[in-house]
C-alpha positions as CSV (number, residue, x, y, z in Angstrom):
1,X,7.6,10.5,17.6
2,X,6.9,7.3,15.3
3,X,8.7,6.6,12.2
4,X,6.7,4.1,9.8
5,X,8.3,2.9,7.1
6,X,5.7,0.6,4.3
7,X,8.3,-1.1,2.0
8,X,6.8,-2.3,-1.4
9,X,8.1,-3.9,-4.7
10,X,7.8,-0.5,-6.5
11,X,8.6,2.4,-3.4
12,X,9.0,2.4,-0.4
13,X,6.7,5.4,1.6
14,X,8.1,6.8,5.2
15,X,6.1,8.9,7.6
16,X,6.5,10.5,10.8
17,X,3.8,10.2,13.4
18,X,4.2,13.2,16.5
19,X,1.4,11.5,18.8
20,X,-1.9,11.4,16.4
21,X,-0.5,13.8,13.5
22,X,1.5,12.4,10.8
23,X,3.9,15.4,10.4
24,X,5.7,14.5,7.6
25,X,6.0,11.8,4.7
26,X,8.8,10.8,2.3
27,X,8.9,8.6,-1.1
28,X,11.7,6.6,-2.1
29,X,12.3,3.7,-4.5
30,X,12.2,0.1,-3.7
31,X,16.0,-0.9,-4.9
32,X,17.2,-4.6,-4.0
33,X,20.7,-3.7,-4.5
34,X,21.3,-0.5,-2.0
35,X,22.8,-1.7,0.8
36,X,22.1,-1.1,4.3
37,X,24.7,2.0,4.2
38,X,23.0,3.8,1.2
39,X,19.3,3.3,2.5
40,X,20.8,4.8,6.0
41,X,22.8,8.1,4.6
42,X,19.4,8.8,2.1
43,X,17.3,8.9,5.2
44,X,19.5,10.8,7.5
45,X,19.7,13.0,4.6
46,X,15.6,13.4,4.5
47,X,15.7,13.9,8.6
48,X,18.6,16.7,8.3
49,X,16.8,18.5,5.2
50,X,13.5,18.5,7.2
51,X,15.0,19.7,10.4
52,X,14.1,16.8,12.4
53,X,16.6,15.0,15.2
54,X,16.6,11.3,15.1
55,X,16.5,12.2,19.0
56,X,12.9,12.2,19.1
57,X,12.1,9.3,17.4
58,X,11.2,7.2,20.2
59,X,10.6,3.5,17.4
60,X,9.8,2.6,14.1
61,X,7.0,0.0,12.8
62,X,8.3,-1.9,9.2
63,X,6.0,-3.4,6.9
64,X,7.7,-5.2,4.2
65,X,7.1,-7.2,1.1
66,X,10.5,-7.5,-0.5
67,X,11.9,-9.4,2.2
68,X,15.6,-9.0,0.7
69,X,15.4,-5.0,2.1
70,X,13.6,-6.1,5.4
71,X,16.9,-6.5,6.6
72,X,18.6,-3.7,5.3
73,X,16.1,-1.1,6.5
74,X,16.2,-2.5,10.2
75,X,19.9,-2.5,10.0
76,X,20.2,0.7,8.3
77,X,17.5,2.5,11.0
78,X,19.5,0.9,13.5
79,X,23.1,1.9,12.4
80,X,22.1,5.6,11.2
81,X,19.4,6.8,13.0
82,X,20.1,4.8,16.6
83,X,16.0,3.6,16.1
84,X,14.7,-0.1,17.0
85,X,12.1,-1.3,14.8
86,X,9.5,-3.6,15.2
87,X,9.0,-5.8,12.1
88,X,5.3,-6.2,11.1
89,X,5.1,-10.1,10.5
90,X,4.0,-13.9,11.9
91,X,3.6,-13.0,16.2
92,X,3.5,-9.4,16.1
93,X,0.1,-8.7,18.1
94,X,-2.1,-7.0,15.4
95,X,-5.7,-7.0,16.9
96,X,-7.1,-8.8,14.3
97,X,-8.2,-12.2,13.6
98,X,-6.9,-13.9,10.3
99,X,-9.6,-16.0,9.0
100,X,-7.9,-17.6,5.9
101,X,-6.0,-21.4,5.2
102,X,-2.8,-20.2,6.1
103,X,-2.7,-16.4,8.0
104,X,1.5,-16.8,7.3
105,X,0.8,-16.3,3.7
106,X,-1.2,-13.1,3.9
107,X,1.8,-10.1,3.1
108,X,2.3,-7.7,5.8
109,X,1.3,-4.6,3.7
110,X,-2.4,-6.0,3.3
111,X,-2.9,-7.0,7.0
112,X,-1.6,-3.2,8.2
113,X,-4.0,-1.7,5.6
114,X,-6.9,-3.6,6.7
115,X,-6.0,-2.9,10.6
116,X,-6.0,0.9,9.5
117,X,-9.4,1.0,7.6
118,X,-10.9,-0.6,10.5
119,X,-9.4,0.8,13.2
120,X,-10.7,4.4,11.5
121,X,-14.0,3.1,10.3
122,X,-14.8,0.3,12.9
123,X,-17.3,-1.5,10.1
124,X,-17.7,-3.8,7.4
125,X,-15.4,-2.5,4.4
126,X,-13.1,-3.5,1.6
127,X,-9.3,-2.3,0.7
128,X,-8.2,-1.7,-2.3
129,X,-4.6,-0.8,-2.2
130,X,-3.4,0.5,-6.0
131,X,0.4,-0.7,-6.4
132,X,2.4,-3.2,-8.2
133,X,0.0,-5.4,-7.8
134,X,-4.4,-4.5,-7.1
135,X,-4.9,-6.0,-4.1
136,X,-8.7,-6.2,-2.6
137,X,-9.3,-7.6,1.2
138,X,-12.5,-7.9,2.7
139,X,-12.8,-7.1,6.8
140,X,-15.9,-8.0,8.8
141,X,-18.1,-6.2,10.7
142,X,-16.5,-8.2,13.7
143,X,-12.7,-6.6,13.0
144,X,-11.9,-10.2,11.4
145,X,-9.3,-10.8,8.1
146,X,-11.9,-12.8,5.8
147,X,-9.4,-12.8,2.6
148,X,-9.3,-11.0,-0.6
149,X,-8.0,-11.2,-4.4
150,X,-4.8,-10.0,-5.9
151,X,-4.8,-8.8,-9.8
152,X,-1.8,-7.6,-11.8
153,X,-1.1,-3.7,-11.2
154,X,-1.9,-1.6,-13.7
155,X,1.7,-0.6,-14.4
156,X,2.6,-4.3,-14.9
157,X,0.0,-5.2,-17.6
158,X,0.5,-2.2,-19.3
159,X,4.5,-2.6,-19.4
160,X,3.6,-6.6,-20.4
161,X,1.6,-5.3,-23.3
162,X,4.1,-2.8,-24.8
163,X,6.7,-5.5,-24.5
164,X,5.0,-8.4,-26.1
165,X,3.5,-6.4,-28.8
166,X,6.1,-5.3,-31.2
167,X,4.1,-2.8,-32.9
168,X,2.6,-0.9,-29.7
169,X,4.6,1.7,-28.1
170,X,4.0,3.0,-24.8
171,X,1.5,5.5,-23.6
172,X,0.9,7.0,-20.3
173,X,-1.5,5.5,-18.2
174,X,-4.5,8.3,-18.4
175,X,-7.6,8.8,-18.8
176,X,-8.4,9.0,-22.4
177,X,-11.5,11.6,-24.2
178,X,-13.3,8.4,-25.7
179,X,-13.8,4.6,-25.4
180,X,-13.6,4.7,-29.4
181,X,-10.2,5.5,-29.8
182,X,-9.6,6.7,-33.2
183,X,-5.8,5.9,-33.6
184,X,-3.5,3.5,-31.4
185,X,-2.5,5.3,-28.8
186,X,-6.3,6.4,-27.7
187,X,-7.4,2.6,-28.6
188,X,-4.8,1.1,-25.6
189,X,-5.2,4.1,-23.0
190,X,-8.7,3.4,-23.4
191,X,-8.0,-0.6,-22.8
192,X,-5.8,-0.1,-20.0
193,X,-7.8,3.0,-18.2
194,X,-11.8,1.9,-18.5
195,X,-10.5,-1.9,-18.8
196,X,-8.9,-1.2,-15.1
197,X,-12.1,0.4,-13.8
198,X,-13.9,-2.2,-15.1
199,X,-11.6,-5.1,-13.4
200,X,-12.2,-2.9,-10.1
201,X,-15.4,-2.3,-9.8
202,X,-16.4,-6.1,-11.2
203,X,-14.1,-7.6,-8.4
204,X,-15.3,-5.1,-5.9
205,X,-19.3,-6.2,-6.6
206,X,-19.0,-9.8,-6.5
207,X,-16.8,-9.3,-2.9
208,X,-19.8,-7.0,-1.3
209,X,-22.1,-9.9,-2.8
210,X,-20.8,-12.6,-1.4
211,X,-19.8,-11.1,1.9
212,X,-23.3,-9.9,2.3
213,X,-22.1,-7.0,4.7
214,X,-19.6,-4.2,3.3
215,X,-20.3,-0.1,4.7
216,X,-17.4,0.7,2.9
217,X,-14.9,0.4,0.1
218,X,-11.5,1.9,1.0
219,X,-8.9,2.9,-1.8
220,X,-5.3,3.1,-1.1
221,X,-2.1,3.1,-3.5
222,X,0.0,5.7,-5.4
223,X,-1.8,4.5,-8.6
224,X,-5.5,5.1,-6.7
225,X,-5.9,8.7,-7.8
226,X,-5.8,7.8,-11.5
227,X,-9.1,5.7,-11.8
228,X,-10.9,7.0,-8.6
229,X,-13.1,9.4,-10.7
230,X,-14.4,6.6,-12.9
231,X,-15.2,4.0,-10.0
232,X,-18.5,4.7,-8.3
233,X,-18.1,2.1,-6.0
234,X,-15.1,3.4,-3.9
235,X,-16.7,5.4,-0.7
236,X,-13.1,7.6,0.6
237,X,-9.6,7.0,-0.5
238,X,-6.6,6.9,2.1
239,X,-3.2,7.8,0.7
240,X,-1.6,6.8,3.7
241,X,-4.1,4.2,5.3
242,X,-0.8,2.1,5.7
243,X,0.8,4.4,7.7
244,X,-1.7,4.3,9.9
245,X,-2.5,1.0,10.3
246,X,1.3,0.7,11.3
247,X,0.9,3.4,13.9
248,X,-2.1,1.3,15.2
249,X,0.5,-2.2,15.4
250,X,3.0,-0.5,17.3
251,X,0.8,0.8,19.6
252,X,-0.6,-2.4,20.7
253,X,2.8,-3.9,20.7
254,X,4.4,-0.9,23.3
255,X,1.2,-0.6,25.8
């Protein structure tokens, strides 16, 4: 078995891969301060509760975008679960061609998404991964890393907006009955829900434009499912296209 672990600014998400069928998936939360011995006792905890031996996990593949807990989850695999770990980042073979100024720059999480979009879809296609920040990143028809555009999440600008404006409280982040709110609370879900399928699907057209080749539009992220009914342009969403596009890195790493 494979254990892939996608660590973001927000969560962290953990699957377990038995050949081809990812068998089970956890959620945790992204905390710079846990040590090495906290992260290691939670997951033991998740194996013991789910019945399944560290024994048969044969590796691990890390992506990582807090680089303070890359670290600690290698170490913490390592000490509690007796797994090595290979850490997706600059010289880890990833079958795909970065085509931008400087390929060190581009953050792990984005290159593993677009290696599992195309290693599924083999085509043309944009990701759009939903998190603490919206990332977009266009892949070529050839397999090859053209670049992409980064936004505020939605989380982020809505928590910006309830904390610089003194008179706005906070609201969930839903979809609301009417553009036309008729008090506050319908006015900003209605900014921050069609003002957020607006940002998408704007960013998403220009990128198929100037590409001039995309067969698909991938959507990815635990805040994907909000929006997805209100953006035309997204062809399939992947809740755990990370996950495979880990599986896919290791693979080529360990033939």
């Amino acid at each position: 078995m494979l254990l892939c672990v996608d660590i973001g600014n927000t969560g962290i998400l953990i699957g377990i891969y038995d050949n081809d069928t990812l068998k089970r998936t956890w959620r945790l939360n992204s905390i710079r301060e846990k040590t090495k011995d906290e992260y290691g006792t939670q997951i033991s905890a998740l194996f013991e509760a789910a019945g399944i031996s560290t024994s048969v996990i044969s590796g691990a593949a890390i992506s990582c975008v807090v680089p303070k807990l890359t670290g600690t989850i290698k170490e913490a695999l390592s000490e509690y679960l007796g797994i090595d770990s290979l850490v997706i980042g600059p010289g880890v073979k990833t079958t795909m061609p970065i085509m931008t100024d400087n390929p060190r720059e581009v953050g792990a999480d984005r290159i593993v998404n677009a290696v599992g979009a195309y290693s599924e879809h083999k085509s043309s296609l944009i990701v759009v991964d939903f998190g603490t920040a919206v990332t977009f990143d266009y892949v070529t028809e050839k397999g090859e890393y053209a670049g992409g555009a980064i936004a505020p999440g939605i989380v982020i600008s809505s928590d910006a907006l309830f904390s610089r404006a003194a008179k706005l409280s906070r609201v969930e982040v839903e979809k609301p009955t009417h553009v036309i709110g008729k008090n506050t609370q319908e006015s900003m879900q209605a900014g921050i829900y069609f003002g957020y399928a607006g940002l998408v699907s704007g960013i998403v057209e220009r990128m198929k434009k100037e590409a001039g080749s995309c067969d698909k539009v991938i959507a990815t992220g635990g805040q994907a499912s909000i929006l997805l009914n209100d953006i035309t342009l997204i062809d399939h969403y992947d809740e755990f296209l990370v996950l495979k596009g880990l599986k896919k890195i290791f693979e080529v790493n360990n033939d």
